[in-house]
N, C-alpha and C positions, 0 to 999 in steps of 0.2 A: 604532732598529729595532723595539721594543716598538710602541710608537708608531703607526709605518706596519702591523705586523700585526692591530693593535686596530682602525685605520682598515680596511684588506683587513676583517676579520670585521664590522664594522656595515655595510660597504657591503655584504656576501653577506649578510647577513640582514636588510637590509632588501629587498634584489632577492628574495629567497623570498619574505620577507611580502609583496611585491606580487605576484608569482606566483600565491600562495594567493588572496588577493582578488579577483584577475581569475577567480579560477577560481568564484566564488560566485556570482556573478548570476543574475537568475532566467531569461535569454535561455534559449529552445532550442537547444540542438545545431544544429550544422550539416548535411544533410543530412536531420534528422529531418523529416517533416509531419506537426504534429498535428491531430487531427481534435476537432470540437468534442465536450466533454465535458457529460455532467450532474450535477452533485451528487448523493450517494446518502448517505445517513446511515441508524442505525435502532439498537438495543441486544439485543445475543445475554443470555438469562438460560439457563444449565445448571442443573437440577434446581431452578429458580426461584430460583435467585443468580446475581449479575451474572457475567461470565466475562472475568479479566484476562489481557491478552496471547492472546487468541485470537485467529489468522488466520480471517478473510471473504473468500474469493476471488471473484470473478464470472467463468466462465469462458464463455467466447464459443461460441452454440450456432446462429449465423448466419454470412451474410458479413463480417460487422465483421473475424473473425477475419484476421489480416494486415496489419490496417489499424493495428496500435498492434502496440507490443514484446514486449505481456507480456501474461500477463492482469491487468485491476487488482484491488486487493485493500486490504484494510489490516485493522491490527490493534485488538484492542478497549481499553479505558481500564477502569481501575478499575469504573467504575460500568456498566461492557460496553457505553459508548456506539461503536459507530466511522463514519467515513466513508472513504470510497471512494475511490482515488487510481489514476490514469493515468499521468498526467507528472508532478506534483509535487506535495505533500501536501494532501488533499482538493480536489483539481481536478473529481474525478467518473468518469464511466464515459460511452462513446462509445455513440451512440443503437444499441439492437441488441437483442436477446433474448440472456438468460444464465441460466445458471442458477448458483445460489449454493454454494457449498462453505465447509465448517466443520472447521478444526483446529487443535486445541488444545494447541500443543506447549509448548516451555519454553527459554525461551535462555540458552543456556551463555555465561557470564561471560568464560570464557576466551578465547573464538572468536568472540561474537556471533553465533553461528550459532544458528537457531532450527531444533527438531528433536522429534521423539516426536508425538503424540496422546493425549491422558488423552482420547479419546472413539474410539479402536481403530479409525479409519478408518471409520465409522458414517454422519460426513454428509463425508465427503472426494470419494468420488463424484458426479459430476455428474449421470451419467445415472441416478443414483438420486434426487437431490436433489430434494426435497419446496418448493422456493423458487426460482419462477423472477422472474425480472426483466427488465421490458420497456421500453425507452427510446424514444421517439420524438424526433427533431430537433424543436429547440426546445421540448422540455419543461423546466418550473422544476424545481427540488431537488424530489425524492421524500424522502420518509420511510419507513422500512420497518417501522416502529413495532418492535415487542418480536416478537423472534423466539426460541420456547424450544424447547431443544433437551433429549434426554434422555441421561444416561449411559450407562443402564443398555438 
C-alpha cells in the first residue's frame, strides 16, 4: 500500500510539473492581438544618481490607446538603466505618441506589491510630463539617453 501511494504522489507531481511547463512558453494568449512593438531603453538619474527600482510608464496620449492591455512600462536596474515592455520583458512600446511618467516607490517583501513615491507624485502625471515619446511603424530601438529628474 506504501508503495502504490508513493507511486499516486510522483505520478501527481510529475502531472503539475508538466502543468507548470506548459504554462511557460513564450506563445501569446489566446485571444490576445499583439501589435508591433519598438524597443525603448534609456537611464533615469534622481539628483544625479542612478535610481533603483524606479517605474517608467509610457502612457498612451493617442489612438494606440486600446490597442494593447496596459500601459507599458518597466522598471530601472541599479545603474537606472531600463527598457520598455508591452507583452513580455523588453519587447518595446507600440508605434504612437506617449508621454513618460516616473515613480519611485518601494516593493514590499511581503506582498510583492510595489507602492509609495520618494518623488510625491512630481513626474507621475502625464499631462504634466516634461518627456514625450514618439513611435513610428517600423522604427529601430530608440534610446532615451539620460533622463534626470529632481527630488526636490
Amino acid at each position: 500500500m506504501w508503495l502504490k501511494a508513493k507511486s499516486t504522489r510522483s505520478s501527481l507531481l510529475f502531472f503539475c510539473m508538466s502543468l507548470c511547463a506548459a504554462g511557460c512558453g513564450r506563445e501569446p494568449q489566446r485571444g490576445v492581438t499583439r501589435v508591433e512593438t519598438v524597443p525603448v531603453t534609456g537611464i533615469v538619474l534622481v539628483d544625479g544618481q542612478p535610481a533603483n527600482n524606479l517605474r517608467v510608464s509610457a502612457v498612451h496620449s493617442t489612438a494606440t490607446q486600446g490597442l494593447v492591455p496596459h500601459s507599458p512600462g518597466g522598471y530601472t536596474k541599479e545603474d537606472g538603466r531600463f527598457s520598455l515592455s508591452t507583452y513580455e520583458s523588453g519587447d518595446g512600446v507600440p508605434p504612437g505618441d506617449y508621454k513618460l511618467t516616473f515613480v519611485w516607490g518601494e516593493i514590499n517583501l511581503m506582498n510583492g506589491q510595489y507602492s509609495g513615491d520618494k518623488l510625491k507624485g512630481k513626474y507621475a502625471e502625464p499631462l504634466r510630463s516634461a518627456h514625450p515619446l514618439q513611435l513610428s511603424s517600423g522604427d529601430n530601438a530608440v534610446d532615451m539617453g539620460t533622463i534626470e529628474l529632481k527630488s526636490r
